[in-house]
Steps between C-alpha positions, in 0.01 A plus 500: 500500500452334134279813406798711512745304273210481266402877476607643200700784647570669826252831407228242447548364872533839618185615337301206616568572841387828453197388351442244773592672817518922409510619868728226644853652645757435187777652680625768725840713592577467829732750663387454877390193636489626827257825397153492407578672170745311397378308229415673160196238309447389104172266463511292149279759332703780565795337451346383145380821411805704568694223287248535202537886509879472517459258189295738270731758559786302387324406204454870426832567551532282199725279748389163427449128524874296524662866598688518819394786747775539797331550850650719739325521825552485860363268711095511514197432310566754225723225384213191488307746245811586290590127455157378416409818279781361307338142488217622421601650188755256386815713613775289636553677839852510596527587884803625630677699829467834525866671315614634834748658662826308432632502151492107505119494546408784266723331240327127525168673435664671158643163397128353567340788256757376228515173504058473502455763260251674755232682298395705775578537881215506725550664888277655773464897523700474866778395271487634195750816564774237624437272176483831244870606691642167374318492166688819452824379632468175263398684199198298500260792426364299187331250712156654597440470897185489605353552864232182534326698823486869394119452387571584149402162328171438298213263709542146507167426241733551196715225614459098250631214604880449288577190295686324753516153612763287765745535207483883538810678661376686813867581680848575462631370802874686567678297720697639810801353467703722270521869484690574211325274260123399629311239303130505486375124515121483227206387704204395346151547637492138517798451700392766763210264532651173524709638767226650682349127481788325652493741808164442542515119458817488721398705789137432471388880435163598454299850439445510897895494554665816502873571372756788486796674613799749466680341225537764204203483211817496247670186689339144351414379877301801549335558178402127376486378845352766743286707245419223218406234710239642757341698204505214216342255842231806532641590846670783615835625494653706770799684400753763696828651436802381525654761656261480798600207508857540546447765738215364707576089475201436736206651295523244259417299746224730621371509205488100432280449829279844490445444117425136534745337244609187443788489308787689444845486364857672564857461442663313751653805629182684626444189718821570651417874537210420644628281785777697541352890520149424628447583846264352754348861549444485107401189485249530804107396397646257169299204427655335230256204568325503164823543286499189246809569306829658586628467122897547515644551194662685258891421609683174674228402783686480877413272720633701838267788363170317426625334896497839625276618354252221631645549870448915466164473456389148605305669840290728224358190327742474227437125405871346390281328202400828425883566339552429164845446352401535096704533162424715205619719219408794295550269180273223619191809550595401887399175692703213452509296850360561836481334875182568633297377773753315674805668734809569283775207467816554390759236519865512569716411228888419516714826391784290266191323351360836344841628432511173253116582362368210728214555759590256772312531861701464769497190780295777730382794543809623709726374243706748339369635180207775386175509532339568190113516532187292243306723286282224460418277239507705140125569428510788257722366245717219395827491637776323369856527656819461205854561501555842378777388306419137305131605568436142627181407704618480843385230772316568817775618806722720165514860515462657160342740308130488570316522166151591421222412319081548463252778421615761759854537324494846335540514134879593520669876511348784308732553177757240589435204298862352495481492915194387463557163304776429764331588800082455457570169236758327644512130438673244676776258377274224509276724266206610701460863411264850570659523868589829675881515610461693813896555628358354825651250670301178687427145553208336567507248777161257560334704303527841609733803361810631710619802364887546558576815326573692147757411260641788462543564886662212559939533613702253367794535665808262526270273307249500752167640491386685757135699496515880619195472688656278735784710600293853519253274750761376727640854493208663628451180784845611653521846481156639688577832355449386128180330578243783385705563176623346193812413301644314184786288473590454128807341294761708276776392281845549674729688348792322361221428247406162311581176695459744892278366728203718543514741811158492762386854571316558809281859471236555843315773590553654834330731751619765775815350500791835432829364691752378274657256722113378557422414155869368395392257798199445347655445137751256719278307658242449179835360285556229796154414538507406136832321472362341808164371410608489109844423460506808269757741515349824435662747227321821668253648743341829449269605756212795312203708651141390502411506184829426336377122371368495192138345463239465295136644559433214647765472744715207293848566607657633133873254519543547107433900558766582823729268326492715199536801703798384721680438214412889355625592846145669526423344883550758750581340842525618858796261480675301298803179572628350212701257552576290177795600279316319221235765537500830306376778740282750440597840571264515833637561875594216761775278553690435172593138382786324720 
């Protein structure tokens, strides 16, 4: 794949494919797997020409080169023209979510239109009445919209190639991890295509080898990895909704073996869905034979899910080296590591060990400890791991900060240049410089990275630290009737203020479950099973409804976000046991402190 880190921009790979191949498929909506019609097509030459026409009517909308143009769409092909009109004629596309229902989600997507500077917002006709409602409600009637389908744009013969190059900023990026204050990582053209070139290096992709999925066009798995990829590789790209997804768990996997792709990525979550909610009836005919890579990504990789996951569909030819275990970022375009080809490992490593930032395997594997799984060796980038706090290069077998450098690191945060110098040029205190500071936390161990968690995540309390993950896992392995949902144990200051231990707050969502005495066994039983397997007493336990979890587009678990909101008293639970007097209550129902 040399010919793609050496093209001068991503338009000019696009338009050589369409050039080169016109009637081959580009990519296609699916919305039915299981139904003859259930596929919506682009070849490369339509897909070109609707991107030129969308890029001569920005230019006569006088909305031009280096402007940022906000893309609101759902899911579907309407989008693949939108973000490649913009390309085309030097607009920065800025993808986003759709505003919404909640007041949460329609208030990200304002913050996103301020903090880029959008010139324009771009959305489908379906949409358009839902996106002019918010406009109004925002006050944001001074930013033209524009419908990219509605057949109102001049021919694509007007359109001229733009004065762009690798160097050229193609995307704002927002990241999912905070609502209130969403920062837009700058990717270049050229780092788009060195991280296209990695993938394809890595898992040995060619223009035969199909790739796509349900992960949202806004998210930086789906977009640079599900849409980019195939397309940059001139292959195809095979995209459906989320939401079917979420409802129907099984077409995706329909739609990998009638479709014919070969790779695909999701959180580690939908794996878990999937062996959890997928029937045999659904999953009757499923040949998963041809499936060449399971990418999991996109949050802390689970070995008892990938294992499950393998088992579940093991009789419908899923191959356990199909499975992936990866890690990536938004700020690093996406790709850093990835375990392909071989069955996932993960090793087991001894509890006290990582609560002193040291990654020690156990004697054996039924040793007490956690298994935390190998995203392979790092491929995409150069990864460095440094104490957060001296900022001293680490040894192999010490978890620290894992820091990143190379040409798929974005070019920092739109409009925040004092972040910037801290986070996207941070230099070690032996004086190597230009890394990444990603607030992840890892070692790597014989040469491969083991990703432990995030910074910010992690519970330090009594002086121990002690990774949320961990304790919302073994939560959901003793209680069967948490399995299916989610939950987020965070840290808050006690009370008695500076010097107080912090307090652990346990917040699960639960289903069908309306006896009092029922859940305030349930709440009972979760604060044993944690002072049990944790040695952590447990400040409170509020049980919420489906839903009730905060998470990001993507399905990260938001810890920062329900920890804010507990202490607003803004969580609304079915029940509530507080039992910390060090812990300030909210003003929500439930048993009151003791």
């Amino acid at each position: 794949m040399a010919g793609i880190v050496t093209a001068p921009s991503v338009t000019a790979v696009l338009r050589q494919h369409a050039e080169n191949r016109p009637e081959k498929e580009a990519a296609a909506f699916v919305t039915d797997p299981l139904r003859e019609d259930g596929a919506q097509w682009l070849t490369y030459a339509e897909l070109d020409a609707r991107a030129r026409s969308l890029a001569v009517r920005l230019h006569r909308a006088a909305i031009g080169p280096g402007e940022r143009a906000l893309l609101l769409y759902p899911a579907g092909l309407d989008f693949l023209a939108a973000f490649f009109g913009c390309l085309y004629a030097g607009v920065v596309a800025v993808p986003s979510s759709l505003p919404g229902r909640y007041r949460h989600e329609r208030h990200r997507v304002r913050r996103i239109v301020d903090d880029s500077g959008a010139a324009a917002i771009l959305t489908d006709t379906p949409t358009r009445g839902d996106v002019e409602d918010w406009i109004a409600e925002e006050g944001l009637g001074r930013i033209p919209l524009m419908a990219t389908d509605d057949g109102a744009g001049p021919g694509p013969d007007g359109w001229r190639m733009p004065p762009i190059d690798q160097s050229t900023l193609a995307v704002l990026q927002y990241t999912s991890g905070s609502t209130g204050d969403p920062k837009g990582v700058m990717i270049s053209h050229g780092n788009l295509l060195h991280n296209t070139a990695n993938l394809a290096e890595v898992m040995k992709l060619d223009d035969t080898m199909r790739g796509g999925g349900w992960i949202p066009h806004f998210h930086d798995m789906g977009l640079m990895g599900l849409i980019m990829t195939p397309l940059m590789i001139g292959s195809t790209t095979l995209l459906m909704s989320p939401g079917t997804f979420l409802k129907r768990p099984h077409l995706w996997l329909h739609m990998i073996d009638r479709f014919d792709i070969r790779y695909s990525a999701a959180p580690d979550f939908a794996y878990e869905v999937c062996s959890r909610r997928v029937t045999d009836a659904q999953a009757k005919g499923l040949d998963l034979a041809r499936w060449r890579h399971a990418v999991d990504g996109s949050e802390p990789v689970r070995s008892a899910v990938l294992d499950r996951f393998n088992r579940r569909f093991a009789n419908y030819g899923l191959r356990a080296e199909t499975l992936a275990p990866s890690y990536g970022m938004a700020e690093a375009t996406l790709f850093v590591s990835g375990a392909v080809d071989s069955p996932p490992s993960s090793l087991r490593v001894d509890a006290g060990s990582l609560e002193r930032n040291e990654f020690r395997p156990t004697a054996g594997a039924d040793a007490p400890g956690r298994d935390v799984v190998s995203c392979g060796p790092p491929l995409g980038a150069e990864v460095r791991v440094v104490d957060p706090d001296t900022l001293r290069t680490l040894p192999e077998g010490a978890v620290g900060e894992l820091w990143l450098r190379g040409p798929v690191v974005g070019h920092g945060y739109w409009g925040r240049e004092a972040t910037n110098e801290a986070a996207f040029r941070a230099t070690t205190a032996e004086g190597d410089s230009g890394y990444l500071r990603t607030g992840d936390l890892g070692a790597l161990y014989e040469g491969e990275l083991y990703v432990t968690g995030r910074i910010k995540d992690v519970l330090n309390l009594r002086g121990r630290n002690l990774y949320p993950q961990d304790i919302e896992h073994e939560l959901r392995i003793q209680r069967p009737e948490l399995g299916n949902l989610v939950g987020a144990c965070f840290a808050v200051p006690g009370a008695g203020g500076q010097g107080q231990d912090d307090v652990l707050v346990v917040t699960h969502e639960v289903r069908g479950i309306k006896d009092e005495e029922r859940l305030r066994e349930l709440a009972t039983d979760m604060r044993l099973t944690v002072a049990r397997e944790f040695g952590a007493p447990v400040g409170a336990v509020l049980l919420l409804r489906p839903g009730g979890v905060r998470r990001t587009t993507s399905g990260k678990i938001q810890r920062s976000a329900m920890r804010e909101l507990f202490r607003a008293g803004a969580l609304e639970p079915t029940y509530a046991d507080y039992r910390s007097p060090l812990l300030p209550t909210p003003a929500t129902g439930g048993q009151a402190p003791a």
